[in-house]
Backbone bond lengths (Angstrom), bond angles and torsions (degrees), N, CA, C in turn:
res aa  C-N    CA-C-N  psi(-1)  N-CA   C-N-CA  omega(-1)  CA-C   N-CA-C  phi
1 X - - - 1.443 - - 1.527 108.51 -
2 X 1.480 121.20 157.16 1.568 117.52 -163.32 1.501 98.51 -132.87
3 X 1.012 124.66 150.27 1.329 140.60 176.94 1.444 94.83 -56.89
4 X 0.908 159.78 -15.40 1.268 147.75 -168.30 1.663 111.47 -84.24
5 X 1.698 112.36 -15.87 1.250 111.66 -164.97 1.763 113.20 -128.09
6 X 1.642 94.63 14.66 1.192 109.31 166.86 1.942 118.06 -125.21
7 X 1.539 99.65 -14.59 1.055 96.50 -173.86 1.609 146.97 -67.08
8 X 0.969 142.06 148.54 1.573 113.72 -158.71 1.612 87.67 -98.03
9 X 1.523 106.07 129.39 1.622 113.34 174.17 1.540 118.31 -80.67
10 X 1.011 121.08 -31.59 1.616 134.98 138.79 1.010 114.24 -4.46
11 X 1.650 155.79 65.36 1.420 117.17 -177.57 1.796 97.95 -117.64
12 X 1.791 108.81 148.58 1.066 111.04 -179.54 1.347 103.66 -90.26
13 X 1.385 133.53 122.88 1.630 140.59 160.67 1.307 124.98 -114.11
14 X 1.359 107.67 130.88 1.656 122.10 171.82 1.817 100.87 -98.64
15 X 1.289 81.65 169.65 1.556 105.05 178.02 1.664 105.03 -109.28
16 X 1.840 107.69 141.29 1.400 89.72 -170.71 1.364 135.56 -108.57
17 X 1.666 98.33 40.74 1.727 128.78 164.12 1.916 100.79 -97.36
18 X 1.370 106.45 6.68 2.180 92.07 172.74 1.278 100.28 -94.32
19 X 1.390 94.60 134.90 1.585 107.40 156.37 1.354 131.66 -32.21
20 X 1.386 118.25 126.09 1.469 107.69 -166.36 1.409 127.73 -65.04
21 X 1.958 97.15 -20.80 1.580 96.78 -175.95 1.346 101.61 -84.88
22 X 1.601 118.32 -13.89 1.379 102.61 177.79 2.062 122.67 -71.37
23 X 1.738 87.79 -17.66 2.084 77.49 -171.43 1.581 75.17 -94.48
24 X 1.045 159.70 -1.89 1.290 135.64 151.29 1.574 134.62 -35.42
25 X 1.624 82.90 -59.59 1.371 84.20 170.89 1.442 135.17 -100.34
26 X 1.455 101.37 22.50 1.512 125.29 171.01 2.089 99.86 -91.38
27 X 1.383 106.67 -1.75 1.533 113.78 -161.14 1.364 73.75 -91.01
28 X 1.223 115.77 -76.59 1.686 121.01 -163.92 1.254 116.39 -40.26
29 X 1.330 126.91 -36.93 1.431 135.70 -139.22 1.529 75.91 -104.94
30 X 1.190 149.33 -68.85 1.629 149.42 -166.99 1.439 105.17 -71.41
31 X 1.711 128.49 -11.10 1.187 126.11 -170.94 1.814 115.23 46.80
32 X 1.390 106.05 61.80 1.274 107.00 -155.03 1.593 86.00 -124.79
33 X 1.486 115.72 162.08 1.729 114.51 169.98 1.223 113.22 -123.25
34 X 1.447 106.67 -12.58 2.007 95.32 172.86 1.823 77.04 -135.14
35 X 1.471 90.21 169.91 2.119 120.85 146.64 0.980 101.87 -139.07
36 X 1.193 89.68 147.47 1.866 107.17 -175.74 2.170 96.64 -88.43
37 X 1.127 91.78 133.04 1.859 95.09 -179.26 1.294 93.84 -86.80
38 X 1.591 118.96 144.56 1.311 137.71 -172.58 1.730 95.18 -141.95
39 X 1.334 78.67 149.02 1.987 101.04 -178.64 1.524 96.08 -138.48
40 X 1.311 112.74 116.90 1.741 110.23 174.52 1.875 93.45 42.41
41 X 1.070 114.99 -145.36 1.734 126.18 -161.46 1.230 87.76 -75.44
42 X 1.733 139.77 -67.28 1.172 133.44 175.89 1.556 140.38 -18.58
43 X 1.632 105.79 125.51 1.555 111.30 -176.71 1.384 107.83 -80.75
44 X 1.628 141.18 110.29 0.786 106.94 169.84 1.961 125.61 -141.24
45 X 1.421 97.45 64.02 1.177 122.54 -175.79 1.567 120.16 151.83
46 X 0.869 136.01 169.37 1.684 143.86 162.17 1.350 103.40 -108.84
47 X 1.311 104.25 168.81 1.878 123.63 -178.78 1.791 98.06 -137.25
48 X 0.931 127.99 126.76 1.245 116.30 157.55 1.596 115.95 -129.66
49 X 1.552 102.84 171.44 1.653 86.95 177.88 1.237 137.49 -56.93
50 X 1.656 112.12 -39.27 1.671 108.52 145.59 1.228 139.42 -35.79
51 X 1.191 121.90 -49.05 1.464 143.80 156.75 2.047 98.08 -27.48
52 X 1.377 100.54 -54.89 1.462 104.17 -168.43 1.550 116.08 -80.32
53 X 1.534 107.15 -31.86 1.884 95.83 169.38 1.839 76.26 114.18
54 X 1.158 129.79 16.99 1.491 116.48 156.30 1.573 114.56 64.95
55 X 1.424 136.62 -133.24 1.131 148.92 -141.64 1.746 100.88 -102.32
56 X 1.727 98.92 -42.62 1.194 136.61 -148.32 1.480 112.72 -100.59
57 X 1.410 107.72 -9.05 1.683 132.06 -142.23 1.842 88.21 -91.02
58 X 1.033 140.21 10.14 1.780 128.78 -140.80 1.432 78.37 -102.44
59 X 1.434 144.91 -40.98 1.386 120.27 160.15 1.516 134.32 -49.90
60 X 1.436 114.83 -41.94 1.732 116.61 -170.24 1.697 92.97 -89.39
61 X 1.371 126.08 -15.07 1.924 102.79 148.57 0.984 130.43 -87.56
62 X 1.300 104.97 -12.57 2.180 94.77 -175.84 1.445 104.90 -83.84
63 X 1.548 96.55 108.50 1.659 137.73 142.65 1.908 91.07 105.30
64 X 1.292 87.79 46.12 1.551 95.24 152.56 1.684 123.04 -139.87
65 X 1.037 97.86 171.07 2.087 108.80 -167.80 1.350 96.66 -106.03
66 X 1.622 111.09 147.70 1.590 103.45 156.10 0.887 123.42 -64.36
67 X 1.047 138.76 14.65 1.825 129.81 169.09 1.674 102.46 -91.04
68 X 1.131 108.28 -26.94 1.649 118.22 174.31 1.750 105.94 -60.83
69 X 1.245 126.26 -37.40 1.140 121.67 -145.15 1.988 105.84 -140.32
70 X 1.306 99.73 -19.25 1.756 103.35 151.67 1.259 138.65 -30.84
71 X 1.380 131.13 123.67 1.713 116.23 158.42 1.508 97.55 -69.89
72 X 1.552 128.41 138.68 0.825 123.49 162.77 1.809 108.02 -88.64
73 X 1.416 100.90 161.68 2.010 111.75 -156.83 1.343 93.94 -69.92
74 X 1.307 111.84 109.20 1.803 131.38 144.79 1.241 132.07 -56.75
75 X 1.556 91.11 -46.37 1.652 109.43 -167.00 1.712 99.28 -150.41
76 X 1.703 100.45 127.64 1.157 100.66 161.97 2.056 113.37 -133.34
77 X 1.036 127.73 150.19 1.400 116.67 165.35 1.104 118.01 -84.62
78 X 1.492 122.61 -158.30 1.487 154.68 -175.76 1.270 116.97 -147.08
79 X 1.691 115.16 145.07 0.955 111.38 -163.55 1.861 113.26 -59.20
80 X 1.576 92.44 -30.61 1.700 79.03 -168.56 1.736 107.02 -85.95
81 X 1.163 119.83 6.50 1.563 130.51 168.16 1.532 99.18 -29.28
82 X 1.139 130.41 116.17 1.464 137.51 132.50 1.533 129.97 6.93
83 X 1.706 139.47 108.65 1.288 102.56 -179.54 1.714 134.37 -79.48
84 X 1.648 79.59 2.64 1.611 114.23 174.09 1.820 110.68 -76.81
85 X 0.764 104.64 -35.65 1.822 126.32 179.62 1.294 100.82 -66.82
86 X 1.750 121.34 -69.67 1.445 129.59 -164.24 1.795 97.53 -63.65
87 X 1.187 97.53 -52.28 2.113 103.18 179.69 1.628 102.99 -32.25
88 X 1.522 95.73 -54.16 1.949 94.38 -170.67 1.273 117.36 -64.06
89 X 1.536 113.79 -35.66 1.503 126.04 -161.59 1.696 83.36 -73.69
90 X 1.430 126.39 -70.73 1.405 114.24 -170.34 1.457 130.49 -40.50
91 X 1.557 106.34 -36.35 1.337 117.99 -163.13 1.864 94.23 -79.22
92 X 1.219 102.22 -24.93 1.477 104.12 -154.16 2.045 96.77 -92.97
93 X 0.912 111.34 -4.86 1.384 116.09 -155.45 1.930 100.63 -110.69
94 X 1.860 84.16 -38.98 1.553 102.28 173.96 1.859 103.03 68.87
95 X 1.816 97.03 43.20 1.571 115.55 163.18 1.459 104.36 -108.06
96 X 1.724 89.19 169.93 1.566 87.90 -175.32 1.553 109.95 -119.47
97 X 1.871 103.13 -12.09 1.688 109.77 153.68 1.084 113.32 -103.65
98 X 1.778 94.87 177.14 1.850 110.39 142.15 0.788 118.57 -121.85
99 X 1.373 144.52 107.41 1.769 127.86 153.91 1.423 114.04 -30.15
100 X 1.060 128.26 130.01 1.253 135.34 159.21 1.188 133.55 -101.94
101 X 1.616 114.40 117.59 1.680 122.37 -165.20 1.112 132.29 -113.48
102 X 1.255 135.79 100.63 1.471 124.12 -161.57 1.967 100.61 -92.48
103 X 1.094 119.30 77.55 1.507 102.06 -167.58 1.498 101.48 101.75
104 X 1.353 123.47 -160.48 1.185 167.79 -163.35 1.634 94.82 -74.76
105 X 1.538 117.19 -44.45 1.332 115.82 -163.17 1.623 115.34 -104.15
106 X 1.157 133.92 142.63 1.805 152.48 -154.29 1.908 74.72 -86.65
107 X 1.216 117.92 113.48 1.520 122.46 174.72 2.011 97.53 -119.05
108 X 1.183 115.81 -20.03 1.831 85.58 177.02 1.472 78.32 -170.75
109 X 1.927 118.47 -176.93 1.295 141.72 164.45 1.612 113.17 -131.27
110 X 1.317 98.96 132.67 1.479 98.15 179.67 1.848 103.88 -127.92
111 X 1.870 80.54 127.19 1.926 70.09 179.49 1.580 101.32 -109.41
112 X 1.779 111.75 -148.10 1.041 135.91 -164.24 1.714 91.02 -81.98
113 X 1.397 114.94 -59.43 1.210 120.76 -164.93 1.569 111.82 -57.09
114 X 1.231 112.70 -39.03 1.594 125.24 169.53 1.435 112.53 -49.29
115 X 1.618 109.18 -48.60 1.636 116.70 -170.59 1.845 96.35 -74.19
116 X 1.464 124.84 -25.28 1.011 118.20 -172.58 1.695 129.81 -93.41
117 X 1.567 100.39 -16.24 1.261 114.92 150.04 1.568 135.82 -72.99
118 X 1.024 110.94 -19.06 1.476 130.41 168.38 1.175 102.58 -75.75
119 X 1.453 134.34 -49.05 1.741 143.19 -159.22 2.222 79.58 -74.99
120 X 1.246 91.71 -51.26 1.652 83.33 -161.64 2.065 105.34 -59.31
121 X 0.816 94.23 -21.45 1.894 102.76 -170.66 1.438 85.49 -84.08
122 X 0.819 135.30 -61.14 1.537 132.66 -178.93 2.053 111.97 -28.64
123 X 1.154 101.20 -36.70 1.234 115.19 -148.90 2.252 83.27 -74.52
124 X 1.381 83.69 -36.00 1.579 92.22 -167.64 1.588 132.73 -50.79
125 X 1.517 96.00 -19.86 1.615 130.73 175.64 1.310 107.28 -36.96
126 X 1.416 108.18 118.81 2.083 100.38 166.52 1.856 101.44 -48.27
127 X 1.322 100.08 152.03 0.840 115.67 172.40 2.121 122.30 -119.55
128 X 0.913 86.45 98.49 1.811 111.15 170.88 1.688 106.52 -7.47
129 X 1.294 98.35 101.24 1.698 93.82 -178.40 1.954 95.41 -81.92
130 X 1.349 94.30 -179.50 1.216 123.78 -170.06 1.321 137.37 -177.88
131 X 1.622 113.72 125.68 1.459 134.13 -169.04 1.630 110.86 -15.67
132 X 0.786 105.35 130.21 1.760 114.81 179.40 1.558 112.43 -100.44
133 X 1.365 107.14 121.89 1.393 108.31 -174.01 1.463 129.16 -95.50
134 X 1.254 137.51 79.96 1.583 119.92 -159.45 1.943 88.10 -100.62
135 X 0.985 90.85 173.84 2.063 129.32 -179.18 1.525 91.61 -52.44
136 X 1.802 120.15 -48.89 1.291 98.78 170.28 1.421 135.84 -68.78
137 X 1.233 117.85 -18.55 1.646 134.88 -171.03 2.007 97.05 -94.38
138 X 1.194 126.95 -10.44 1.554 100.50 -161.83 1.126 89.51 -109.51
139 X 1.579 83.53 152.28 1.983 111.82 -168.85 1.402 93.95 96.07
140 X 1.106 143.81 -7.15 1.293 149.18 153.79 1.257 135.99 -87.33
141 X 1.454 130.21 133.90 1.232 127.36 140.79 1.010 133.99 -43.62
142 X 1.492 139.40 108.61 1.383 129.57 154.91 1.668 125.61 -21.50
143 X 1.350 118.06 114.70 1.440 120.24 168.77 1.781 106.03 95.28
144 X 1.198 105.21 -6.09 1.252 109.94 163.80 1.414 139.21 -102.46
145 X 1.098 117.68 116.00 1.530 115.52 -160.85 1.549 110.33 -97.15
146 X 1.413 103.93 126.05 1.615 104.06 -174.72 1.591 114.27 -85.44
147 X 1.115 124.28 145.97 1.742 110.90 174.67 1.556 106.62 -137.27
148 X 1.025 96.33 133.73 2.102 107.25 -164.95 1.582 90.11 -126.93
């Protein structure tokens, strides 16, 4: 499966001259956990609520910018990126998005929660029955009847 068919095309972006308490509380209000920071067309960092100091955070933003307080972009995918690929890069990077780039242009975000709702839908799959073996059936083939 490819990031392209899970990804949310939606993405919320700040610029990274806004006030931090202001994309904060653009976090709450969208119920969102990262924005991707944008400069002109350019990606160039994430914000997440960690990033901001959380609930508790209203000291380490007042009278700072997200560019103050951003991861700037390490790692970004592609749409046709792997969701096996993006899993490693996150786990391995110890992020909790991806920007997603088709080219030049910010085309979707894929987080943890995305990769973890999919793992949970996964779970939902019929699952493949199979021959049941009791003391009377073994040494036997199924559907075959022995006669002595």
């Amino acid at each position: 499966m490819r990031l392209q068919q899970i990804m949310e095309t939606s993405v919320d972006t700040v610029a990274p001259d806004e006030p931090a308490q202001q994309a904060w509380d653009r976090m709450r209000l969208t119920r969102t956990h990262h924005l991707v920071v944008t400069q002109g067309s350019s990606v160039v960092g994430v914000l997440s609520e960690r990033d901001l100091g959380g609930r508790n955070g209203g000291s380490l933003r007042d009278g700072r910018s997200v560019a103050d307080l951003m991861t700037g972009t390490q790692v970004v995918a592609t749409p046709n990126t792997t969701v096996r690929q993006a899993a490693n890069l996150m786990r391995g990077r110890s992020v909790g998005c991806l920007p997603v780039m088709d080219g030049n242009r910010l085309a979707g975000i894929v987080t943890v929660t995305d990769l973890l709702e999919l793992l949970g839908k996964g779970s939902e799959r019929p699952v493949a029955t199979s021959t049941r073996w009791t003391l009377a059936t073994r040494g036997r083939k199924p559907g075959l009847d022995r006669k002595r």
